[in-house]
N, C-alpha and C positions, 0 to 999 in steps of 0.2 A: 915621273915627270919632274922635272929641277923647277926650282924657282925662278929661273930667266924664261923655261918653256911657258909656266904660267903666267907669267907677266905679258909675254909676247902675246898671250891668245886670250887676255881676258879685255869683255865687250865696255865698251863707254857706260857709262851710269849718268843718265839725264839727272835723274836727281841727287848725285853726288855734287855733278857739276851747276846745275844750280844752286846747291847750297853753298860749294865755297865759292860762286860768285860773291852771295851776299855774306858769307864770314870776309871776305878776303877785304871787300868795299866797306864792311862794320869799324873791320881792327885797322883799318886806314881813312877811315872817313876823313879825317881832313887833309892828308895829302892830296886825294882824290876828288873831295868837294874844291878846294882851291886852282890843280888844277885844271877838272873839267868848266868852272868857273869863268878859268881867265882864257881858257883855249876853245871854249865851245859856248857856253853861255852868254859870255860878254862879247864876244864879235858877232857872234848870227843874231843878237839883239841889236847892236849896233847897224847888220847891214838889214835888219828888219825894218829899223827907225827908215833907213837912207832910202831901202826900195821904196816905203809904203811913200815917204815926202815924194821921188823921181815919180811913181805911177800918179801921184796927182795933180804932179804940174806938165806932166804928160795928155793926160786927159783935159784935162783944162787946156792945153797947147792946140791939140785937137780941134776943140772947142770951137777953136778962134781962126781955125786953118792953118794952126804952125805946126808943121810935124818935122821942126828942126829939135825941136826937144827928144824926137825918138833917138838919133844917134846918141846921145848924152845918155840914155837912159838905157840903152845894151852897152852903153859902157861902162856905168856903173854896175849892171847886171855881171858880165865880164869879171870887171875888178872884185864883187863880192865872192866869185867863185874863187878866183885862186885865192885870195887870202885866206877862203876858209878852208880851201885845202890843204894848206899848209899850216895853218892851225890846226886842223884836222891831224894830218900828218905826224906833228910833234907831240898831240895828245896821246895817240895810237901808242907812239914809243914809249913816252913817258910811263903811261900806266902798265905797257906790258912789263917795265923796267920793275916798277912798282908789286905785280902779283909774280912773277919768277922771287925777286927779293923776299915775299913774303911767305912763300912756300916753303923757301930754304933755311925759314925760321929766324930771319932776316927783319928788318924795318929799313924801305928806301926813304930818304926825306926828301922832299919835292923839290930840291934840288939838284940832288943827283938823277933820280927822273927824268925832272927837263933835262940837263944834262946828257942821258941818255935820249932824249928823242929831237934833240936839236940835231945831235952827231947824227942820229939813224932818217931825218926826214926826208931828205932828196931820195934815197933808195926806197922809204916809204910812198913818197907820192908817184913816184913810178911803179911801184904796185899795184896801184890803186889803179891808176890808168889804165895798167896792162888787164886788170883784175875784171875792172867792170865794160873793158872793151870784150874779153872774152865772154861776159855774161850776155853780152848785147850777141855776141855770134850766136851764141847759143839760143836765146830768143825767138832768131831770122829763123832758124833752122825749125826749130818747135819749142815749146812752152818747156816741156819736161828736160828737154836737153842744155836749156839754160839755168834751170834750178838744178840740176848734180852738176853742171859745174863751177856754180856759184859756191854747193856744197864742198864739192873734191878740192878746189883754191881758199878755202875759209880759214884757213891758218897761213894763208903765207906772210901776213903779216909781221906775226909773233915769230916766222922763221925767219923773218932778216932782221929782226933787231936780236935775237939771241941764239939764232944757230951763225948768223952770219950768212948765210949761203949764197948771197947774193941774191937780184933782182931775178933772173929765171932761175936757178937754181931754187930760192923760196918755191916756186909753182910746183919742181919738181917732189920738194920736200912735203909739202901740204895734200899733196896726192896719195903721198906712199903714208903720211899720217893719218888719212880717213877716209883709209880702203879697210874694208869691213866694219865700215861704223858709221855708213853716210845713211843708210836709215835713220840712226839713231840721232845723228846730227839735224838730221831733217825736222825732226819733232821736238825738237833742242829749239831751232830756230822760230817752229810754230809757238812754243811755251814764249821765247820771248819778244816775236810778234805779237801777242797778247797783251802780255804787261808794259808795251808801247802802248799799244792802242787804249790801254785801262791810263794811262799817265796823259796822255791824249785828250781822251775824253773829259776826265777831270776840272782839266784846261778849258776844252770846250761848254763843260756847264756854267764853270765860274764865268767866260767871258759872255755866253747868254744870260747870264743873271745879272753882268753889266748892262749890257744892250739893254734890257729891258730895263735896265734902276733907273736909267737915261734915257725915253724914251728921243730926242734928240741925233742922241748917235744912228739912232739905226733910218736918221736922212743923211749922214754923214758920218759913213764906215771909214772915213779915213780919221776922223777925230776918234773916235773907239779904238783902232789899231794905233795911235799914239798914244794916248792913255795910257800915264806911268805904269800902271798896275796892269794893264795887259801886256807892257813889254816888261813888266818883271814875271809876270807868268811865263811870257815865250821864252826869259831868261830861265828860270827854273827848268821847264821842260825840255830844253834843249841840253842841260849840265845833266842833267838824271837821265835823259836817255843818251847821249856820249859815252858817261859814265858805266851804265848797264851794258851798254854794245861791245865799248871796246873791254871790260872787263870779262864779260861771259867768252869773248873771244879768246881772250889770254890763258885764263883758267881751263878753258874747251881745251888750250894747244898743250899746257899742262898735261894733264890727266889723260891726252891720246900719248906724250910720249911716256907717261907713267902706263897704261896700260901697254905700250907696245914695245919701250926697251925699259922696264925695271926701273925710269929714273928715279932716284931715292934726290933726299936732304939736299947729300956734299954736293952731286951733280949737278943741282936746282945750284947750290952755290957756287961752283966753280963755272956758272956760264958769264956774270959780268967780270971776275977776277981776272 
């Protein structure tokens, strides 16, 4: 058997792949802390601030009989989602830019990054669309058929910001990358469901050990949900887990096209050149 045979037929390594998530996030922490930071922490805190103020002058509007406040209030709803898609969007690029460079033995600095996910984000956010309109098919149909293909689509990210392939072309690509290995993807995904939920909960004991410092707040949840120190948590939790998502993703698309065509160093190098 040659060494391209080998390469082609050897299986995903869950724990490969989560160890160079967290080597890959180590030896770049602060490209990655700044800009999951400025692209995921600081806007979903900011649109955290804006819902939580809309929900209680909504309620209060209510209150009084004015439910002219509800339009204002899906419209701020509205407004937060595409920003943060497209914030979204350019993180997604950014960082994939970020772990290909570092593979290749490489250092991106966070501005060639953004750079890279400014260029790739309109192709990205129509990914994304297309990505979780498919998962929603899959759903309708049964439970299991929307998780593999949630699975079998889980790189197409990382294929259009660096195979290029364009917007269905990436679907095509992400399929033919995690055929014989969406098992193992599958348990990929559980390992880091878990380590949300554990960043999560964290969160949620600190902000129960608020509520109660205050007994006050908990007549008045919307004063605790502004509370500097619970929107610097939601900032924190939201940068750490951005960061782990779109990072384990990048690394995942790695190590499928390292397992499946031999890609070595130069290759990893010659994809943004």
């Amino acid at each position: 058997m040659t060494d391209t045979t080998a390469a082609e037929t050897r299986k995903l390594d869950i724990g490969r792949v989560m160890g160079g998530t967290f080597s890959v996030i180590g030896r770049n922490f602060v490209t990655f802390a700044v800009l999951g930071l400025i692209l995921a922490g600081l806007p979903t805190g900011l649109m955290y601030v804006l819902q939580t103020s809309a929900m209680t002058e909504q309620l209060a509007a209510m209150e009084t009989g004015d439910l002219g406040a509800t339009g204002a209030y899906f419209g701020n709803v509205g407004l937060s989602v595409v920003v943060l898609m497209i914030t979204t969007a350019i993180l997604q690029g950014a960082l994939i830019h970020a772990v290909v460079q570092d593979f290749s033995g490489a250092r991106a600095s966070i501005g060639e990054a953004l750079a890279t996910g400014l260029r790739a984000f309109l192709p990205l956010i129509a990914v994304s669309i297309l990505y979780t309109l498919a998962i929603m098919l899959g759903f309708v149909l049964l439970i299991v058929p929307g998780i593999m293909i949630a699975i079998a689509l889980c790189v197409c990210a990382p294929a259009v910001v660096a195979d290029r392939s364009g917007v269905f072309g990436a679907f095509t690509r992400s399929r033919a990358l995690t055929r014989g290995n969406r098992w193992r993807i599958f348990a990929l995904f559980v390992v880091l469901f878990v380590l949300l939920m554990v960043v999560g909960a964290v969160v949620a004991v600190v902000a129960g050990a608020l509520a109660f410092a205050n007994p006050t707040a908990l007549q008045d949840p919307s004063a605790l949900a502004t509370n500097p120190l619970m929107i610097a948590l939601n900032v924190v939790q939201q940068t750490l887990s951005a960061i782990l998502s779109a990072a384990l993703i990048s690394v995942l698309y790695v190590e499928l096209r390292q397992a499946k065509e031999g890609l070595g160093a130069k290759d990893l190098a010659d994809i943004f050149n």
